[in-house]
C-alpha positions in Angstrom: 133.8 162.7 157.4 130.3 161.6 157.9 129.3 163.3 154.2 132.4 162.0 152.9 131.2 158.6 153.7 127.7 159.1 152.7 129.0 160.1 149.3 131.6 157.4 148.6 128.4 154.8 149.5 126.2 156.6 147.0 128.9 156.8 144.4 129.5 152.7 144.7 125.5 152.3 144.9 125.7 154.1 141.5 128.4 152.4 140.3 126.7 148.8 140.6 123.7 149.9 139.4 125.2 151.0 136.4 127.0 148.0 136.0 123.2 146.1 136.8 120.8 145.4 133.5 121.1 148.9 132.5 124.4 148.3 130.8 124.6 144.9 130.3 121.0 144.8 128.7 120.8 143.8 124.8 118.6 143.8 122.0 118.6 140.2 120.4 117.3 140.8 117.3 115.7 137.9 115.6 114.3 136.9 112.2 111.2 134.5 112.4 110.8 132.5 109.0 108.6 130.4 106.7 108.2 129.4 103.4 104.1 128.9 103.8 102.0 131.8 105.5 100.8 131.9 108.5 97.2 130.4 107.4 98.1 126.9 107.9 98.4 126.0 111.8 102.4 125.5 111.9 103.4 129.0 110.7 100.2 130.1 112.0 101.8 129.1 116.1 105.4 130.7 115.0 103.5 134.5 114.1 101.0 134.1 117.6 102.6 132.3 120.2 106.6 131.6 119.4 107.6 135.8 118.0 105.0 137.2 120.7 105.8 134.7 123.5 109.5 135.1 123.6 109.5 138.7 123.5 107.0 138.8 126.1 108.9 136.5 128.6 112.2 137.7 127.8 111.2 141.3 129.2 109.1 139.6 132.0 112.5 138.1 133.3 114.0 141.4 134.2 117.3 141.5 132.8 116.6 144.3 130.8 117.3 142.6 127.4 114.5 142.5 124.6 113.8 141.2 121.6 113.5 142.8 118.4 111.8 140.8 115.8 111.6 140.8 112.0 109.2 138.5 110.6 109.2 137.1 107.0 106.7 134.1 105.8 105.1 133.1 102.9 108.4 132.1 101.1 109.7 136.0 102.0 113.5 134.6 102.5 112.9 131.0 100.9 110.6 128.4 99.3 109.5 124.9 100.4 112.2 122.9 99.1 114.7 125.6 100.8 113.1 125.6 104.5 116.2 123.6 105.9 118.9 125.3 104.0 117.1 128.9 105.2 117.5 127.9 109.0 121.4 126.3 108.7 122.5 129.5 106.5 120.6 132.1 109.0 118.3 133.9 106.6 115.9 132.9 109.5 117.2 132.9 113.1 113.9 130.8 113.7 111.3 129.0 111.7 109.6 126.2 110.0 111.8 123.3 108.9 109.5 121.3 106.4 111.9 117.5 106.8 108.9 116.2 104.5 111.2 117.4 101.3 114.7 116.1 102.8 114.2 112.4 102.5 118.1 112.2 101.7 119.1 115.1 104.2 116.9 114.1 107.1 116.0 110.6 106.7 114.8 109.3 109.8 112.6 112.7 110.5 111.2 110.9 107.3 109.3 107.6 109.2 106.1 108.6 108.8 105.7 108.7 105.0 107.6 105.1 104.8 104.8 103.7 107.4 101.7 104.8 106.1 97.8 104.0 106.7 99.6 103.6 110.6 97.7 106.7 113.0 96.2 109.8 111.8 95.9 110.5 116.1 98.1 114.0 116.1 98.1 114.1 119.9 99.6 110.4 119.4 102.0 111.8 116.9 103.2 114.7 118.7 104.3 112.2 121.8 105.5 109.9 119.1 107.7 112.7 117.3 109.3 113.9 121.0 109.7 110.2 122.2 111.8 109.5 118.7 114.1 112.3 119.6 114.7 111.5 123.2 114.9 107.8 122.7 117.2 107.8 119.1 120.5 110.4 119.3 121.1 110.4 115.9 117.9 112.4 115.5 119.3 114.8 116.7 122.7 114.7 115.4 121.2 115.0 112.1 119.9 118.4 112.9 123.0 119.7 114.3 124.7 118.3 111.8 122.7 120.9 109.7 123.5 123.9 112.1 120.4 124.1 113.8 118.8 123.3 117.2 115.8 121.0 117.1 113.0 123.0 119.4 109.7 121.7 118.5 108.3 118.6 116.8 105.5 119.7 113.9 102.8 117.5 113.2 99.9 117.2 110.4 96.1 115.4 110.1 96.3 112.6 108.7 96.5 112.4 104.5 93.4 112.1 101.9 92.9 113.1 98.3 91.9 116.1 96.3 91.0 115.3 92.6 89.6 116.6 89.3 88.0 113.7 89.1 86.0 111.0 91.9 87.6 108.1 93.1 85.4 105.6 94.3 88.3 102.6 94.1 91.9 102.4 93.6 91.5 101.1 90.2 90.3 105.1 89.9 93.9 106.8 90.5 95.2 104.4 87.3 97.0 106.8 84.7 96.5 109.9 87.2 99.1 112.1 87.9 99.1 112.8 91.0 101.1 115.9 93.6 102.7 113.6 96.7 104.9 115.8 99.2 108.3 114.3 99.0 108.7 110.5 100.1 105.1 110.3 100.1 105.0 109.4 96.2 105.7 106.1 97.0 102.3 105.8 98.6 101.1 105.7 95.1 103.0 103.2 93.7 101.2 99.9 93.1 98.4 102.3 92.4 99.0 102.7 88.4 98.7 106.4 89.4 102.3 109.0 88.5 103.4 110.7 91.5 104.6 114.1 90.9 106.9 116.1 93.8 105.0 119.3 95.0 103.8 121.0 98.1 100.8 123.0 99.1 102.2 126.4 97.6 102.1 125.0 94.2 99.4 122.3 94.3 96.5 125.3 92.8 98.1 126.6 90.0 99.6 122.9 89.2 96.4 121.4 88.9 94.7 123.9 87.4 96.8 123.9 84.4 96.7 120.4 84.0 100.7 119.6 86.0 98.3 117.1 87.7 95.2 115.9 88.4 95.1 115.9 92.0 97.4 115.5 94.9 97.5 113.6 98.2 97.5 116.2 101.2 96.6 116.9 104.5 92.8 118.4 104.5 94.2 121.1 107.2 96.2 122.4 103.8 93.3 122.0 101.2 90.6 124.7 102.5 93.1 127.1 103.4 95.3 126.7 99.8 91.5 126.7 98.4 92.0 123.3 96.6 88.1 121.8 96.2 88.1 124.7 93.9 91.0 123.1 91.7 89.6 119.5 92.6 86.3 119.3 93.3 86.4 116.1 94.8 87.4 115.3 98.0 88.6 111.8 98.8 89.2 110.4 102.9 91.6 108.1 102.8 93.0 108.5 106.2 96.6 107.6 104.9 98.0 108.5 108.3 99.3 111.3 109.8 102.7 112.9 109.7 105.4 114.1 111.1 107.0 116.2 108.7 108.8 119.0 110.2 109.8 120.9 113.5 110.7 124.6 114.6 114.0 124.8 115.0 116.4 127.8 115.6 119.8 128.6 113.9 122.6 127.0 116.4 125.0 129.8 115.6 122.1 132.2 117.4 121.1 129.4 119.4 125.3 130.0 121.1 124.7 133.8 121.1 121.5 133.4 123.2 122.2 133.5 127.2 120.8 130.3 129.0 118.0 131.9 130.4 116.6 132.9 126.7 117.3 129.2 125.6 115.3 127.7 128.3 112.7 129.7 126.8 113.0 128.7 123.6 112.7 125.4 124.5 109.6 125.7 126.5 107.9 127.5 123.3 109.2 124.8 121.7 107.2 122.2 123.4 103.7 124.5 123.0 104.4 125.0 119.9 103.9 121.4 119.1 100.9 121.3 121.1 99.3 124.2 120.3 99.7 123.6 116.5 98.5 120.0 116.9 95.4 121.4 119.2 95.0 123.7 116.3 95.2 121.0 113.4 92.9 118.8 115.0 89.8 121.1 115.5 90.3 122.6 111.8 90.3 118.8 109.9 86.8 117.9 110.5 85.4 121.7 110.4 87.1 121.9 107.2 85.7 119.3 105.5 82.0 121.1 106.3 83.3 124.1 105.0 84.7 122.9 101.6 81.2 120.8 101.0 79.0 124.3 101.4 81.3 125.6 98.8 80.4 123.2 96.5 83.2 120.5 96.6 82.1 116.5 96.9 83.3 114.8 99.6 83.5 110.9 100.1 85.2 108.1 102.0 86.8 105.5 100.2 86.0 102.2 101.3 87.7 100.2 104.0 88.2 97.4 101.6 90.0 99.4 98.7 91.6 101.0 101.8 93.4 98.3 103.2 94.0 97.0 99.0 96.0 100.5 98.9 98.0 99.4 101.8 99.0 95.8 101.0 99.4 97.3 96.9 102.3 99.4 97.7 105.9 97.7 97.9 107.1 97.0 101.4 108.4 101.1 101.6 109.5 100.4 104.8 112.2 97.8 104.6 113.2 99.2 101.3 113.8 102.7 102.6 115.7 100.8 105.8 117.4 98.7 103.4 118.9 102.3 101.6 119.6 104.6 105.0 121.2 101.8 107.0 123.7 101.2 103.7 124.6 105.0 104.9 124.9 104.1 108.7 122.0 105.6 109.9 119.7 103.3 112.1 116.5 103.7 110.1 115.0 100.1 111.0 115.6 101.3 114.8 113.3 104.1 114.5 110.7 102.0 112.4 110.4 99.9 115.0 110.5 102.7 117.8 107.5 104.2 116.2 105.3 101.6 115.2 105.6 100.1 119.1 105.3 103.3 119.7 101.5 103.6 117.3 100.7 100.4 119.2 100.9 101.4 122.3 99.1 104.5 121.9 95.8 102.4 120.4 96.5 102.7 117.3 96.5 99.8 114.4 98.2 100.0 111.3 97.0 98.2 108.4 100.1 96.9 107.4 102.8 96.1 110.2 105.8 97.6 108.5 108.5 96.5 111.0 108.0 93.1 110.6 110.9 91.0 109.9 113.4 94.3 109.8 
C-alpha cells in the first residue's frame, strides 16, 4: 500500500510538472523592422537594446517561452514613405514608425514641424512627446486606429542645412531647391527657396544629381548618410527638434503576446526613447567635428536672419489647426499642450505659434 501511494504521488508530481512551463512554453517569433539601418540612433536602439532586451527578459522570467527573432532594416520589408503601413499590415511585428511622412495619416504626431525654431532640447522632447500622449487620447486613438500599439516616443536633434552652396542669409536659399522631410517644406516657404519631399535614404544620390541642392535635416542623419560630401556646406540653423516617429508593435501580435511579455514591451518602450535620445544628443555636436576634418564647411547662421526665417514663414501653425480640426481632430489642443509644454521646460520659441488659436 505504502509503494502504491508513493507511486500514485510521483505519478501526479509528474503530471503537473508536465503540465508546468514545459508544455505550455512557446516560441513567439518576432520580426523587428526598419526602413533606415541601424546607423542612425533610432533603428540603431531597436537592433541593441529592444530585439536583444526582450529576448533576454523574456527567458529571465521563467516561463519557459522565448523569442525567436528575424530582423530586417534598411528598407528590407519597406521604404520610408511605407514605415506605418509595414507595422499595421505585419510585415514587421515591431519597428520604426517614421509619422514625419504621415502628415494626413497621423496629424497630431505631426506638431513639431508646424511649431518650428521652438526647442532643439531632445531630453525636453522626449518628456514632451510622452506627456502629449498621456495628456491627449486621440493620440493614441490615431495609432490604434492604424492597428498598432504606440510603445515608445522617437525623437531627433534639432534641424540645420546641408548645401551645395553657403548660406550666409536667407536671401541665400532664394530659387534653391531644397529636400524637407514631409510637413517640414513649409519651413521654407517665405524663403523663395522650392521644397522638395525626401528623406535621408534618398537625400545623397538626390543631390548629387542635381534633384536638389540641399536639404534641411537633422545633423545626427548627415555624417552617417555621408551628406558634407554631397553638400559641402554645413548650415546651424537650430530649426528645432522633432518628434517624428515612435516604436510601435503590430496590435494583432501585441493581443497574441501574454501580459507579462507586454509589460516588457512597454518598459523597452520607455528606454528606447531614452536611450536613443541619450544617443542623439552626444553624436550632434561630435558630428559636426567629424564632418569639418573631412573637409565640409560648417557655419551658423546669424540670430538675426534666424529669427527673419521664423517671422518669414506663414503662421503654419493655425493654418495646419485650421485644416485637422475641419476633420475633428483637436490639433490646436496639442499646439497648445506642447508649446506650454516648451515653456515650461526653459525653452523659448521664436515665434509663439499658439497665440490666438
Amino acid at each position: 500500500m505504502r509503494k502504491s501511494i508513493c507511486a500514485s504521488a510521483a505519478a501526479a508530481l509528474g503530471a503537473a510538472m508536465l503540465l508546468s512551463s514545459p508544455v505550455s512554453a512557446k516560441v513567439y517569433k518576432l520580426t523587428a523592422g526598419s526602413s533606415h539601418p541601424p546607423i542612425v540612433p533610432w533603428v540603431a536602439t531597436i537592433k541593441n537594446l529592444v530585439v536583444p532586451e526582450a529576448a533576454k527578459r523574456v527567458a529571465a522570467a521563467g516561463k519557459g517561452d522565448t523569442i525567436e527573432w528575424t530582423e530586417a532594416y534598411a528598407g528590407a520589408l519597406y521604404n520610408f514613405k511605407n514605415t506605418l503601413e509595414g507595422i499595421e499590415t505585419g510585415l514587421a511585428d515591431i519597428g520604426w514608425v517614421g509619422t514625419l511622412w504621415e502628415p494626413v495619416k497621423m496629424p497630431l504626431m505631426n506638431v513639431t514641424f508646424y511649431t518650428p525654431f521652438a526647442t532643439g532640447d531632445v531630453k525636453a522632447l522626449i518628456e514632451i512627446g510622452e506627456e502629449l500622449h498621456d495628456k491627449v487620447p486621440a493620440l493614441n486613438a490615431s495609432w490604434d486606429k492604424y492597428n498598432q500599439v504606440f510603445l515608445g516616443i522617437q525623437v531627433a536633434d534639432t534641424y540645420n542645412v546641408f548645401s551645395t552652396f553657403p548660406i550666409k542669409s536667407l536671401a541665400d536659399l532664394k530659387g534653391r531647391k531644397i529636400f524637407a522631410p514631409g510637413a517640414a517644406a513649409g519651413w521654407l516657404k517665405g524663403t523663395g527657396a522650392i521644397g522638395i519631399d525626401g528623406g535621408l535614404p534618398v537625400y545623397y544620390n538626390g543631390v548629387k544629381t542635381g534633384i536638389a541642392d540641399g536639404g534641411i535635416t537633422i545633423t545626427t542623419g548627415m555624417f552617417p548618410f555621408k551628406l558634407h560630401e554631397a553638400g559641402k556646406y554645413i548650415t546651424v540653423v537650430d530649426m528645432g527638434g522633432p518628434i517624428s516617429g515612435g516604436l510601435t508593435m503590430n496590435k494583432d501580435t501585441w493581443k497574441s503576446l501574454p501580459a507579462y511579455i507586454r509589460d516588457i514591451f512597454k518598459d523597452l518602450g520607455k528606454e528606447y526613447a531614452r536611450v536613443q535620445g541619450g544617443i542623439v544628443a552626444k553624436n550632434a555636436e561630435k558630428f559636426f567635428g567629424l564632418m569639418a576634418k573631412q573637409g565640409a564647411i560648417v557655419s551658423t547662421l546669424p540670430e538675426a536672419e534666424r529669427k527673419k526665417w521664423a517671422q518669414s514663414m506663414p503662421n503654419v501653425a493655425a493654418e495646419w489647426v485650421k485644416s485637422v480640426e475641419a476633420k475633428g481632430v483637436p490639433a490646436a489642443q496639442v499646439v497648445k499642450a506642447f508649446m506650454k509644454a516648451v515653456r515650461d521646460r526653459g525653452g523659448k520659441p521664436l515665434r509663439d505659434w499658439d497665440k490666438g488659436l
